[in-house]
N, CA, C and O atoms as CSV, one atom per row, in Angstrom:
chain,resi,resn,atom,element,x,y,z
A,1,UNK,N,N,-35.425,-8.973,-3.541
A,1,UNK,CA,C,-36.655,-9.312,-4.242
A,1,UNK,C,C,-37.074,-8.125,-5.113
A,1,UNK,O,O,-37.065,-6.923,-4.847
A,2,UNK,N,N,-37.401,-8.697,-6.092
A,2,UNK,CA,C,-38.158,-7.116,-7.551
A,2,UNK,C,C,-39.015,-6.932,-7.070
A,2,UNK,O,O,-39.593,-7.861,-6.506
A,3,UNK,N,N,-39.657,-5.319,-7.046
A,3,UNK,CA,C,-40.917,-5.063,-6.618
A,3,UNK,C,C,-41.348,-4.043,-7.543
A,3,UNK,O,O,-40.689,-3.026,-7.763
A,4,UNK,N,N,-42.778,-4.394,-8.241
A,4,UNK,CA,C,-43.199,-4.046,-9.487
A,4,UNK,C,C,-44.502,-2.945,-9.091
A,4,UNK,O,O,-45.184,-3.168,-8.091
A,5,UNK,N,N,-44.729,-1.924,-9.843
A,5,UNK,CA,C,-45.914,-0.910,-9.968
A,5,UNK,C,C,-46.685,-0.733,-10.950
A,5,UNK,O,O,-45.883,-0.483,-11.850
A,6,UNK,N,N,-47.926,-0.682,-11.493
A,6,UNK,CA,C,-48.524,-0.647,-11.933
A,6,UNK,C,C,-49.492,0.183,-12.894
A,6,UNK,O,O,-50.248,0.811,-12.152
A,7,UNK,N,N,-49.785,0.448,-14.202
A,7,UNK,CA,C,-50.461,1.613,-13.904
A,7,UNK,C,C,-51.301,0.931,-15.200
A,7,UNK,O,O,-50.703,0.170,-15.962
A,8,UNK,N,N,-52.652,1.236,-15.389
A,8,UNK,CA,C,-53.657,0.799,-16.213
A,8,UNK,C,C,-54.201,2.397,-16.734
A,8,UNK,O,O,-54.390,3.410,-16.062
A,9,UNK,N,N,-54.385,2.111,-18.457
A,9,UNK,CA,C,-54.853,2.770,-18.844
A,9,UNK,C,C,-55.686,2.784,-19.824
A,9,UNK,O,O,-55.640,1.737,-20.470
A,10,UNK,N,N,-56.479,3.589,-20.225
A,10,UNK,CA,C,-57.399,3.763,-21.784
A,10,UNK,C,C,-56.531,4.787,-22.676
A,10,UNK,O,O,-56.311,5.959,-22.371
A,11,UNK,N,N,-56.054,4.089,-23.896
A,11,UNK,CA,C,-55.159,4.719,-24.522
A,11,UNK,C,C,-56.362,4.570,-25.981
A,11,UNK,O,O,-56.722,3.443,-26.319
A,12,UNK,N,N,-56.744,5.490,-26.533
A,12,UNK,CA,C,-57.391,5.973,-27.945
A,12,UNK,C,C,-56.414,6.327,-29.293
A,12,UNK,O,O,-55.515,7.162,-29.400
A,13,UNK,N,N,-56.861,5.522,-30.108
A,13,UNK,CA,C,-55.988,5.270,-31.467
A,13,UNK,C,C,-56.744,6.539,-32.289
A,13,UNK,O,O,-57.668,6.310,-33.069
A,14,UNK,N,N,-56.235,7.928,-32.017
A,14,UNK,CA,C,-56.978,8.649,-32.765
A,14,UNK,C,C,-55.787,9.633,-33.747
A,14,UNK,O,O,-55.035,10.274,-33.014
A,15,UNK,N,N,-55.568,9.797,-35.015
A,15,UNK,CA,C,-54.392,10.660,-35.844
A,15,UNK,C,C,-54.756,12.059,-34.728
A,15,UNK,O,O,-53.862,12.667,-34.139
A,16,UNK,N,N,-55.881,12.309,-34.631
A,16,UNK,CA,C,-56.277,13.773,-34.029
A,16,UNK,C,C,-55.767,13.802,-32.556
A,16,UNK,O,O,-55.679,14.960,-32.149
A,17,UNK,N,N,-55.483,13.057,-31.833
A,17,UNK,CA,C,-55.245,12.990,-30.697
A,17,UNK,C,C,-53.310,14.196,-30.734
A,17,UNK,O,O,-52.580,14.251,-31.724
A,18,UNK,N,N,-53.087,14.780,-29.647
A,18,UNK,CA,C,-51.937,15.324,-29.300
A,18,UNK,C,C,-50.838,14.684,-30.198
A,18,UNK,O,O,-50.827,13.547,-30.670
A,19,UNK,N,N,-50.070,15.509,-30.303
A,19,UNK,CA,C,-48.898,14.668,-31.060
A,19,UNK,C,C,-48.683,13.452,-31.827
A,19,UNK,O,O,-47.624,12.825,-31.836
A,20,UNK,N,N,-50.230,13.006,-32.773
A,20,UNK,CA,C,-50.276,12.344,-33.454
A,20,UNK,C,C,-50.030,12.309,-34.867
A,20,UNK,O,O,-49.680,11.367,-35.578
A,21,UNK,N,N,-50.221,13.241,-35.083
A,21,UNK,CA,C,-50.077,13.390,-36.666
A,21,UNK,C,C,-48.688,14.304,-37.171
A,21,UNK,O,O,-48.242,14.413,-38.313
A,22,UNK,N,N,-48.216,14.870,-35.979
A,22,UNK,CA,C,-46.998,15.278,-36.245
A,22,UNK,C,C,-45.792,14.098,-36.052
A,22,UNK,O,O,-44.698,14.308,-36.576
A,23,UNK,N,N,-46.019,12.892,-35.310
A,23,UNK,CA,C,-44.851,11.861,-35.226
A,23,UNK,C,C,-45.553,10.995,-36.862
A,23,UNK,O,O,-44.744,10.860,-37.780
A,24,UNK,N,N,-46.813,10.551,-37.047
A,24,UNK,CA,C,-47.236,10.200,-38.044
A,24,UNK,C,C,-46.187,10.623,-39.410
A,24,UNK,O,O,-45.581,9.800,-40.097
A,25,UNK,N,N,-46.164,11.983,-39.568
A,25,UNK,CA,C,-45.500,12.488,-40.636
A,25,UNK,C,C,-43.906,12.305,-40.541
A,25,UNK,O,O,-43.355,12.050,-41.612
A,26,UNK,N,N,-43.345,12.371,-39.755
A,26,UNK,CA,C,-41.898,11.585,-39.558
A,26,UNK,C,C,-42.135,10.246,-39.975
A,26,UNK,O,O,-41.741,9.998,-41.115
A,27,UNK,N,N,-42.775,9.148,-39.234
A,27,UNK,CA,C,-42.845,8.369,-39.049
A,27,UNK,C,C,-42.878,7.700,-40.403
A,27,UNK,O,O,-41.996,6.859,-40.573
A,28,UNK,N,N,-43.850,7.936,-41.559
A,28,UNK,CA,C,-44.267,7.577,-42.587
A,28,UNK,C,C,-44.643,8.978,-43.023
A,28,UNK,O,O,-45.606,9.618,-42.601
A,29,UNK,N,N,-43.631,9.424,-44.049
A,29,UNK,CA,C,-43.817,10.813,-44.727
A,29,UNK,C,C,-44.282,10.611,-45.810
A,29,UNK,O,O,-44.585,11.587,-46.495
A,30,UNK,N,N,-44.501,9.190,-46.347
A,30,UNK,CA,C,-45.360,9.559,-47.840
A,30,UNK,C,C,-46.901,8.993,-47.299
A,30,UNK,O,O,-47.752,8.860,-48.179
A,31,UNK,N,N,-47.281,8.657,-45.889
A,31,UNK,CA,C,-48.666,8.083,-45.513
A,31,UNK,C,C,-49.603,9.645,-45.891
A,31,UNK,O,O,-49.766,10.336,-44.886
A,32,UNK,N,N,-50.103,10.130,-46.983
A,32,UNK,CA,C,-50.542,11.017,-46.861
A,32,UNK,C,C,-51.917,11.360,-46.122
A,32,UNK,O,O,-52.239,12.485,-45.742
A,33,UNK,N,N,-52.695,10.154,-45.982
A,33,UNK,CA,C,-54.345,10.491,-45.586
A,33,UNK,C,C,-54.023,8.958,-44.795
A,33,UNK,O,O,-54.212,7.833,-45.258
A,34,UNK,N,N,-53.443,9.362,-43.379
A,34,UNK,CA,C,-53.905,8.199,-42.701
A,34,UNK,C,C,-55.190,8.000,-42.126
A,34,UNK,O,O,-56.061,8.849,-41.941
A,35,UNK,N,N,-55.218,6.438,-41.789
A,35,UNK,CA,C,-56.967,6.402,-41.632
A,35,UNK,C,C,-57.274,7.108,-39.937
A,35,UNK,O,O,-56.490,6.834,-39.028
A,36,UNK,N,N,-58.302,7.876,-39.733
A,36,UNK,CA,C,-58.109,8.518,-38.546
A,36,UNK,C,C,-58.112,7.448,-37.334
A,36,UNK,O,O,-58.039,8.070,-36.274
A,37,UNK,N,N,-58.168,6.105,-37.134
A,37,UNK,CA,C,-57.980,5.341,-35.900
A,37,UNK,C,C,-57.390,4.152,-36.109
A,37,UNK,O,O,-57.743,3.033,-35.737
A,38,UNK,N,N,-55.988,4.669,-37.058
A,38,UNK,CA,C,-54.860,4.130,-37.275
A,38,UNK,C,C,-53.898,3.723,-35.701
A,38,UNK,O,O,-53.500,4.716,-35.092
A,39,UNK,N,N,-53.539,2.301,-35.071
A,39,UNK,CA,C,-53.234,2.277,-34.445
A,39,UNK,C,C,-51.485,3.055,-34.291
A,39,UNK,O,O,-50.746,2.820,-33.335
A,40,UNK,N,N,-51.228,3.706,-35.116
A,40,UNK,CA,C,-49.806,3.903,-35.236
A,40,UNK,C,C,-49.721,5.392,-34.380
A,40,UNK,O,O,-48.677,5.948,-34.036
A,41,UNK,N,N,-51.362,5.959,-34.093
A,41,UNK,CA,C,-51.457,7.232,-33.718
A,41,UNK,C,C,-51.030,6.843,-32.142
A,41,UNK,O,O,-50.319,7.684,-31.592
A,42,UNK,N,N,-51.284,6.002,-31.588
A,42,UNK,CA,C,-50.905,5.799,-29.835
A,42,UNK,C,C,-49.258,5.842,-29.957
A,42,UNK,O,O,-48.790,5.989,-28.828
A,43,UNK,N,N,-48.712,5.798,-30.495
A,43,UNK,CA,C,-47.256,5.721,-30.747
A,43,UNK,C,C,-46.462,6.621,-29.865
A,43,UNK,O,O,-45.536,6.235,-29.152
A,44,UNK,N,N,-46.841,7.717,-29.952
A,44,UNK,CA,C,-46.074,9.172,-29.001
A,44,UNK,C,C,-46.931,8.898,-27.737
A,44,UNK,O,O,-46.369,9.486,-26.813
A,45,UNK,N,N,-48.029,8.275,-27.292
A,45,UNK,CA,C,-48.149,8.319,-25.963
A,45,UNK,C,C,-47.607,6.804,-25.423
A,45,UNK,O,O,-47.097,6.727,-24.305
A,46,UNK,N,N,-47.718,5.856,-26.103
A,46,UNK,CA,C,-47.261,5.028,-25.837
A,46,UNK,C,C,-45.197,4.904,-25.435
A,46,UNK,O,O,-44.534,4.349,-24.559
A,47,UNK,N,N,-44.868,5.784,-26.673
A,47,UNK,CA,C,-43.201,5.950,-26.377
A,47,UNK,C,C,-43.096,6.859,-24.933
A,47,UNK,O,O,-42.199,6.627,-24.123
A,48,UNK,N,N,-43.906,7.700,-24.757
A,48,UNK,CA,C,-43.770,8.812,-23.531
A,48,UNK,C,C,-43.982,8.004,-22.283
A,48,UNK,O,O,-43.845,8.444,-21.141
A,49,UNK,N,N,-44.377,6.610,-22.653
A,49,UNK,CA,C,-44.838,6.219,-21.571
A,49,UNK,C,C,-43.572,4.912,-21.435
A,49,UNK,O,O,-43.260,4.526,-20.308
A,50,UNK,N,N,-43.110,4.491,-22.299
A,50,UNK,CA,C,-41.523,3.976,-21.815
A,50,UNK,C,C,-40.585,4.990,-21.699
A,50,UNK,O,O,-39.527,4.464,-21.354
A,51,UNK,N,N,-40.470,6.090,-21.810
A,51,UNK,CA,C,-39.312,6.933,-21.624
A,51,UNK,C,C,-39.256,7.543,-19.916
A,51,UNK,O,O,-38.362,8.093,-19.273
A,52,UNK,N,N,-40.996,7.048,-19.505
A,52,UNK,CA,C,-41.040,7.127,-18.036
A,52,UNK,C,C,-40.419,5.740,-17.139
A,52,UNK,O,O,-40.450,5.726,-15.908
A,53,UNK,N,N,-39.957,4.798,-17.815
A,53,UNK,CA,C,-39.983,3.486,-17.421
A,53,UNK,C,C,-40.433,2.638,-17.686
A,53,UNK,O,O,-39.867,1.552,-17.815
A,54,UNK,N,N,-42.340,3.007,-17.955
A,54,UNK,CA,C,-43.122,2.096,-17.994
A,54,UNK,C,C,-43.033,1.284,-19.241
A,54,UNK,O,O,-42.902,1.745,-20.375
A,55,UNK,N,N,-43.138,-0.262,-18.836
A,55,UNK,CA,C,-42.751,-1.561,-19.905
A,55,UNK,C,C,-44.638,-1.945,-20.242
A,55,UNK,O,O,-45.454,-2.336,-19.408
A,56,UNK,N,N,-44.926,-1.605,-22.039
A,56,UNK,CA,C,-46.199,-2.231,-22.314
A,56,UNK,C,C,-46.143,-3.829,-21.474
A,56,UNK,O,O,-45.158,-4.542,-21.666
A,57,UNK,N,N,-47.136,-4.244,-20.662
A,57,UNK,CA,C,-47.126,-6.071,-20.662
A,57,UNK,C,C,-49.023,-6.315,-21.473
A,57,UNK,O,O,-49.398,-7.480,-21.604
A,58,UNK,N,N,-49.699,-5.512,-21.786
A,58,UNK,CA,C,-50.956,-6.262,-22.256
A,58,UNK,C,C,-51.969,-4.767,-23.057
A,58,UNK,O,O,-52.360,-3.705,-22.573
A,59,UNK,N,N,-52.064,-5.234,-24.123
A,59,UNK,CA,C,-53.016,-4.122,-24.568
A,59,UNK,C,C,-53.941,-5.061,-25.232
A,59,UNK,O,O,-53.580,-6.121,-25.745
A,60,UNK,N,N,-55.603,-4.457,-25.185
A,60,UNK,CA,C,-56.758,-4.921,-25.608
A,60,UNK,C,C,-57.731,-4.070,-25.913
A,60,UNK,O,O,-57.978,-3.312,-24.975
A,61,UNK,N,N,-58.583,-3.848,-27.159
A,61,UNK,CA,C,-59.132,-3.005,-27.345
A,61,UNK,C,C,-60.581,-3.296,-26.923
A,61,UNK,O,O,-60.828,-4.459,-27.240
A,62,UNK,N,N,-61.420,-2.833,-26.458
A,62,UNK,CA,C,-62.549,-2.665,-25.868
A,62,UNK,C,C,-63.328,-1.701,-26.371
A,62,UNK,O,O,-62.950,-0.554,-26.610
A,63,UNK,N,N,-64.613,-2.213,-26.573
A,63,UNK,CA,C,-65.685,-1.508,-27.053
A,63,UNK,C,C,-66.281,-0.305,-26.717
A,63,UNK,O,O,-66.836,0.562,-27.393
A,64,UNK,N,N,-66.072,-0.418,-25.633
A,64,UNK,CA,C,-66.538,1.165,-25.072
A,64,UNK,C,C,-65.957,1.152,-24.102
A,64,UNK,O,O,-65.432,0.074,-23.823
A,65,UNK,N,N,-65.742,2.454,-23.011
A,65,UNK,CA,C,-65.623,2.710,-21.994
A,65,UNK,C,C,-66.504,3.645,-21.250
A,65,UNK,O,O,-66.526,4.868,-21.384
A,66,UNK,N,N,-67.428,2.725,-20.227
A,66,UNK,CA,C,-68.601,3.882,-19.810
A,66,UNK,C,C,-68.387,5.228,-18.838
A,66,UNK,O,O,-67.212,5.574,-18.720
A,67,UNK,N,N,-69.085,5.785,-18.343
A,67,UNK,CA,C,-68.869,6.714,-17.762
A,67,UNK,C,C,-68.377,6.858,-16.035
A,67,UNK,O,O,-68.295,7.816,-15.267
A,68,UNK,N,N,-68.137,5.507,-15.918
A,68,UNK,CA,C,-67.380,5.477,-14.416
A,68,UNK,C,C,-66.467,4.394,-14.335
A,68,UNK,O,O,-66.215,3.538,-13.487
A,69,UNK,N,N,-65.967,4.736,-15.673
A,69,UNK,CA,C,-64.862,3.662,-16.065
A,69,UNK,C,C,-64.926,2.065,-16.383
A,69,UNK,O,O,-64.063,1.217,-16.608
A,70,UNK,N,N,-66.331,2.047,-16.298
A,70,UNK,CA,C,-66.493,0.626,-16.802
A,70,UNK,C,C,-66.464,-0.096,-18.608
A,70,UNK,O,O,-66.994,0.471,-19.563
A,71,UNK,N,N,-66.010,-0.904,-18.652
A,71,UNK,CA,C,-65.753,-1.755,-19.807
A,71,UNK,C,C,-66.973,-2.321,-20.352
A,71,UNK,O,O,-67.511,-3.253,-19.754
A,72,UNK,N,N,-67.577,-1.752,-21.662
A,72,UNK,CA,C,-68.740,-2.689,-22.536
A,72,UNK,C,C,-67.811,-3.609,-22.979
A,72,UNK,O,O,-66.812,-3.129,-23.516
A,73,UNK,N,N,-67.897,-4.972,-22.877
A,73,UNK,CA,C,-67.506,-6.163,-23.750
A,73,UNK,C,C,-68.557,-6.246,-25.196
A,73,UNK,O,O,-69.775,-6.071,-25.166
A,74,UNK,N,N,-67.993,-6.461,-26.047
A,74,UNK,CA,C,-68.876,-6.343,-27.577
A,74,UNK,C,C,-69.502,-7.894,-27.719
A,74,UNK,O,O,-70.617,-8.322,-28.018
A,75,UNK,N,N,-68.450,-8.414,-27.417
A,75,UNK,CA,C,-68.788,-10.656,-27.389
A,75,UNK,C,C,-68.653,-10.684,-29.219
A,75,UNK,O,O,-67.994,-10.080,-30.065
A,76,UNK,N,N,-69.345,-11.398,-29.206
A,76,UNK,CA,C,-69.607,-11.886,-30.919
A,76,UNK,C,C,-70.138,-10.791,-31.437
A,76,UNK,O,O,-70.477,-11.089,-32.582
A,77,UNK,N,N,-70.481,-9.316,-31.144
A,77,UNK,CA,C,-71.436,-8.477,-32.005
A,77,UNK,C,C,-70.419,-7.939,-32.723
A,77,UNK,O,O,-70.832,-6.828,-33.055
A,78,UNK,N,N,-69.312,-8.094,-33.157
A,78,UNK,CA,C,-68.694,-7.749,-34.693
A,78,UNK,C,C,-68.603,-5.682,-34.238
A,78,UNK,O,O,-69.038,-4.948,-35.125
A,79,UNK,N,N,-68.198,-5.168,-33.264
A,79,UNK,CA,C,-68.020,-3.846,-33.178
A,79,UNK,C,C,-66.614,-3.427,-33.215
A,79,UNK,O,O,-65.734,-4.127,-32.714
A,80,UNK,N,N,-66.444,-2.633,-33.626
A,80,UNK,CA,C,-65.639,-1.782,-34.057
A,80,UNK,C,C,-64.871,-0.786,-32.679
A,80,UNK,O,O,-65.517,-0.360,-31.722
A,81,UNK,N,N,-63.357,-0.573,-32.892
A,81,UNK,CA,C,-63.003,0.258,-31.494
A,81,UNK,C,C,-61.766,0.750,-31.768
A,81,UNK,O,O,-60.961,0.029,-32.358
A,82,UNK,N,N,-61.423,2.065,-31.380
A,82,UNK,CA,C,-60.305,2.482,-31.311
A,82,UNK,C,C,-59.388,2.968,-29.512
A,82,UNK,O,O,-58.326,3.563,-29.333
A,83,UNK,N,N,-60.292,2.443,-28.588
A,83,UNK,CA,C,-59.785,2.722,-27.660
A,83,UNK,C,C,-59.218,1.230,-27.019
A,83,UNK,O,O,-59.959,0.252,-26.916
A,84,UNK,N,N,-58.018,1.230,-26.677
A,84,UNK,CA,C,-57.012,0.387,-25.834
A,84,UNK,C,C,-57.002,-0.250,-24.616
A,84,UNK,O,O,-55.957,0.310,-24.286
A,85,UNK,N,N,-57.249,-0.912,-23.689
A,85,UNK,CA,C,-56.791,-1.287,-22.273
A,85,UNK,C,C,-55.301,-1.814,-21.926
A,85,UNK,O,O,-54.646,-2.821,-22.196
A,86,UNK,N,N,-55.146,-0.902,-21.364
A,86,UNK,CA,C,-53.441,-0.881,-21.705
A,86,UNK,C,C,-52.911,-1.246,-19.808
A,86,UNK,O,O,-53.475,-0.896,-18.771
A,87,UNK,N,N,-52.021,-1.817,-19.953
A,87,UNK,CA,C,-51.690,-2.487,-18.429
A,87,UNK,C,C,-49.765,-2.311,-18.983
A,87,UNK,O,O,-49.047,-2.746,-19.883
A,88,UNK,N,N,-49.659,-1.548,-17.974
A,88,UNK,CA,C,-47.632,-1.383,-18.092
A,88,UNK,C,C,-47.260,-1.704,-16.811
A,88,UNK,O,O,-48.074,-1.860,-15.901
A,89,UNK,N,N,-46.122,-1.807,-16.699
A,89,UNK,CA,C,-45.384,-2.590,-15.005
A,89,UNK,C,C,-43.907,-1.482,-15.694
A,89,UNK,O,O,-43.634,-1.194,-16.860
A,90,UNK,N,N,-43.169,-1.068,-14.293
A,90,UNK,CA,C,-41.923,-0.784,-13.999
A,90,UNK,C,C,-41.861,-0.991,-12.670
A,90,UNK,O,O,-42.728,-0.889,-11.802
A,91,UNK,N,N,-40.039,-1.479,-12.592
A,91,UNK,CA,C,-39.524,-2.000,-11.321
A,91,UNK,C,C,-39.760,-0.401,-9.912
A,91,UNK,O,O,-39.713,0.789,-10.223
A,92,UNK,N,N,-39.891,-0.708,-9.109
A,92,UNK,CA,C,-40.508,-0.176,-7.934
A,92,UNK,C,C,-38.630,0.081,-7.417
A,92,UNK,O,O,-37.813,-0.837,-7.341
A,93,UNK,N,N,-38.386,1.342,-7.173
A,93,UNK,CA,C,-36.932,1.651,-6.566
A,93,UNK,C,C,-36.905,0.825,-5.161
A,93,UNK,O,O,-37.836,0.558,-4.402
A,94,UNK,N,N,-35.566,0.522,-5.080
A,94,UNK,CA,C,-35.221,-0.365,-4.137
A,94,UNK,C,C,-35.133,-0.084,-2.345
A,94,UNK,O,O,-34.214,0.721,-2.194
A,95,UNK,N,N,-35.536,-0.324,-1.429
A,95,UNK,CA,C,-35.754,0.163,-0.662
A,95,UNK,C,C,-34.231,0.489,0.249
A,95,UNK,O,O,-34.266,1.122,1.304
């Protein structure tokens, strides 16, 4: 039987974030002024995070994230977000 692990995260679409703007410039070398919460910036944490195993299964961006980890839902108020809810699965070693 497969046995699967879990790991949930808040991943932020920021060029400024760690190793964003240096894969950015590989990535697209004539993007000269990307927009700063360009989703292309999660890219190096997102790849670091399959090179651990972990398989994306669901990302959703969410309006805020409060201060004990809780989720503002925006609903119909038309807001704006650069942070992620990110849910990955890899297979669990075999016993």
């Amino acid at each position: 039987m497969e046995r699967w692990e879990y790991l949930t995260k808040f991943i932020q679409a920021d060029v400024k974030s760690e190793g964003a703007q240096a894969f950015l410039k590989q990535y697209r070398p004539n993007w000269k002024n990307p927009p700063r919460f360009t989703p292309e910036a999660m890219m190096p944490e997102l790849d670091d995070l399959g090179n651990q195993g972990w398989e994306l299964v669901h990302m959703e961006p969410v309006a805020e994230v409060g201060r004990n980890g809780d989720v503002f839902f925006a609903g119909d108020t038309g807001m704006w977000s650069s942070t992620y809810f990110c849910v990955f699965k890899r297979r669990k070693p075999a016993i």
